[in-house]
Each structure stands twice: as structure tokens, then as C-alpha cells.
N, C-alpha and C positions, 0 to 999 in steps of 0.2 A: 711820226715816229721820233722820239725823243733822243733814243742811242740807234744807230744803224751799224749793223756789220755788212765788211765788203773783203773779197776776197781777191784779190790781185797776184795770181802765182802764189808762190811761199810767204807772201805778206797778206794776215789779213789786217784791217784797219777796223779798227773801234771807233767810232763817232758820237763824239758829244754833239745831239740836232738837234738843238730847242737855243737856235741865235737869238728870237726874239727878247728870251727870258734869261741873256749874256750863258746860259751851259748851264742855268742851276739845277742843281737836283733836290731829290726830294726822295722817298721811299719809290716811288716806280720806279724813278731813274736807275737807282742802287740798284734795285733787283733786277732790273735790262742789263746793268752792268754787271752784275754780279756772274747771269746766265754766259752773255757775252764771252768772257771771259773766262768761263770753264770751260765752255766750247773751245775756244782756240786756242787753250791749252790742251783740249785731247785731241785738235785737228794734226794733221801732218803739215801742219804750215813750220814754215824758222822762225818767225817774228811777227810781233803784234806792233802796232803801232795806234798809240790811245790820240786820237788826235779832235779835233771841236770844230763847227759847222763857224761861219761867220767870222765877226770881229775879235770874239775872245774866247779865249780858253774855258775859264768857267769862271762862274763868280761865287762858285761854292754851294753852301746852301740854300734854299729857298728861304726867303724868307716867312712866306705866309706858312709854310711848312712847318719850319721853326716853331713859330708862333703857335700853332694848333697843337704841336708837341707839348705847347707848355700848360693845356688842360688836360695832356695825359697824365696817370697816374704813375707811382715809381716804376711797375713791373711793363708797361706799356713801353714808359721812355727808356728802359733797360734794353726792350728787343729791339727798337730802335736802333740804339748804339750798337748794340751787336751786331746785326744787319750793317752797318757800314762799316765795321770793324773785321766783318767776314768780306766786303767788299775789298778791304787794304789789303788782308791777308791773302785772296785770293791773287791780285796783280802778283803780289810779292813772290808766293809762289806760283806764276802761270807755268812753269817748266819750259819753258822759253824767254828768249830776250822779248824784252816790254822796252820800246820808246816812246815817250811823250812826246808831243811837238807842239810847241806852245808859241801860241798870239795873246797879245792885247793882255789883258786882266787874266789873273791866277787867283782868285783869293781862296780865303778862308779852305775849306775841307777839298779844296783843287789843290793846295801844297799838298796835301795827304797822298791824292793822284798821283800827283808828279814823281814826292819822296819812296814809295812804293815800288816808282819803275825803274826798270836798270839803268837806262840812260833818257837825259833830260837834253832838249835842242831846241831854243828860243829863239823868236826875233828880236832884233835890235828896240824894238818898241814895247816890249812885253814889260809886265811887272805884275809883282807880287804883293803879297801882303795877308798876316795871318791876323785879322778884323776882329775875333772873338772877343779880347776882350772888353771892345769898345759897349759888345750885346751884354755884358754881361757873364760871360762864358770862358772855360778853359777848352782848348782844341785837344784836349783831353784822347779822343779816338786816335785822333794824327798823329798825334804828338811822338810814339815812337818812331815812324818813321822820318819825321822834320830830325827829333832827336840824332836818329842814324846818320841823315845827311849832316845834316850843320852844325855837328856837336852840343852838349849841353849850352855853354855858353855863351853863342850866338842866338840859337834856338831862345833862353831865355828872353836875351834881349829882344827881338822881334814878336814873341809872345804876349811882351809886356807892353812895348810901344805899337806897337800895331803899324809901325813904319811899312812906309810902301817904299821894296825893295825892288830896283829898275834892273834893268836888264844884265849889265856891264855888273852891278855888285852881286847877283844873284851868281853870273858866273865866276867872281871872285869867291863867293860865299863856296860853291862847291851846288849849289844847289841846281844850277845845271852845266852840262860839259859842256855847250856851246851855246857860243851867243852869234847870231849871222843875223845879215840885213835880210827884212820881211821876203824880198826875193828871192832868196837863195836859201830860204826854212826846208821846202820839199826837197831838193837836190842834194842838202846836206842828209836830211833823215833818209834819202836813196843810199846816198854811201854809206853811212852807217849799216844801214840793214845790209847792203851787199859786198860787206868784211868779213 
């Protein structure tokens, strides 16, 4: 199972489970995510928590996915985009606080994840990086919500460099509220959630 939900008291936790393949998604993933996600928005839970199996957060999109996208036709790769664009939207609006909690690699349409959620809590070893254009591509979907976090400005610049943004600037950047050492990642998202 790719995303697993689990419900622990008034938290339930959304799980990105596909470590092997670093959290990428792909159209089933979105749509686990997407379901996920409206469920525990109409649950009686306080707080979700998006969090990933393994080493890293996510590494975005798949790539072979990608790629098969690019013999779909306009109106194909249009639902596509919409499908994860109903993904961002729906985090944004879960009617609850959304925490990330982030390890290892964030890339590409993982900012979109994270920017979506209310608050963002990294380990010292994490980092970022929005890759697109290196494929050829603008993160075009995400993009409002990087937008949101990091202002036009910054936002541009990382769009264009494709710079891999580390833990320490990510929290300067605003792009998450905390940075703690890999140890103390769950105990900080405990206190968070139980404010």
C-alpha cells in the first residue's frame, strides 16, 4: 500500500509507503492521497499529519510516470494536472490543521505537499529542491502554493536554479517552521499537534 492511513486518537497520520521508490507519486498515489485526505477532513479527528515511510520524504514525481505522460495527448495531460492540483487544493482546504514532517529529500511536487500544509517540521538533514526545470518543466501545479510560502522572489529563484535548499535555509526561507535534529522530528510534531 502506497499511502496508508492510521488513526492514533485525534491524530490521524497520512503516510507516504513506497520507501523503495524515495515517496514518488504518480496518478494512484494522488488519488490515495486525494481520498485520504477527504476522509480526515470529514473525520472528527484535530489534526492530520502527512508524514513518509523510510529515508525521505518524497522525491516527487515519478519518473516513468512522467514520462508516459508525455505520449498523452493535451486533454489527457490537462486531467492529469487537475488530479494533482485537486490534490494541493484539497490539503489546503482539509478543515483541519495539516502537518508535514519531513526527512531526507523533498523534491519537486513534495514542495507542493509541504507548501499546502499549515505547518511544515524538518530534520536537520532534510532538503529540498524544486528539479523541474532541470526535466524540462515549470512546477506550474505547485507553484501557487511555493508562491504563497516563499514569495515571488525566492520562489523564482529556486524555480530557476533548481538549487538544493538544506534544512537550516529552508527554515530561514519560511518554507518550514522548524528545523530539529532527526531525533526529535516526532516529539516536536507531538507538541505541535497537542497546542
Amino acid at each position: 500500500m502506497s499511502v496508508q492511513t492510521t488513526r492514533r486518537g485525534p491524530v490521524t497520520h497520512i503516510t507516504l509507503n513506497n520507501p523503495d521508490k524515495r515517496n514518488a507519486f504518480d496518478n494512484t498515489i494522488i488519488e490515495a492521497l486525494i481520498d485520504a485526505f477527504q476522509q480526515a477532513g470529514g473525520d472528527d479527528g484535530r489534526v492530520i499529519v502527512l508524514d513518509a515511510a523510510g529515508k525521505h520524504f518524497s522525491a516527487g514525481a515519478d519518473l516513468n510516470w512522467m514520462r508516459a505522460m508525455g505520449a498523452l495527448d493535451e486533454q489527457e495531460n490537462r486531467a492529469d494536472a487537475l488530479r494533482l492540483a485537486t490534490l494541493m487544493d484539497t490539503i489546503d482546504r482539509a478543515g483541519k490543521p495539516v502537518i508535514a514532517r519531513v526527512q531526507g529529500a523533498a523534491y519537486g511536487g513534495a514542495l507542493g505537499l509541504i507548501c499546502a500544509a499549515d505547518l511544515a517540521v524538518a530534520a536537520d538533514d532534510a532538503r529540498f529542491c524544486l528539479r523541474e526545470v532541470k526535466l524540462g518543466i515549470l512546477p506550474a501545479v505547485i507553484a501557487p502554493y511555493v508562491v504563497r510560502v516563499l514569495g515571488a522572489r525566492q520562489a523564482r529563484r529556486y524555480v530557476m536554479t533548481a538549487e538544493v535548499i538544506d534544512a537550516p535555509r529552508a527554515g530561514r526561507l519560511g518554507l518550514v517552521h522548524e528545523v530539529v535534529p532527526a531525533a526529535e522530528l516526532e516529539a516536536t510534531v507531538d507538541k505541535l499537534r497537542s497546542e
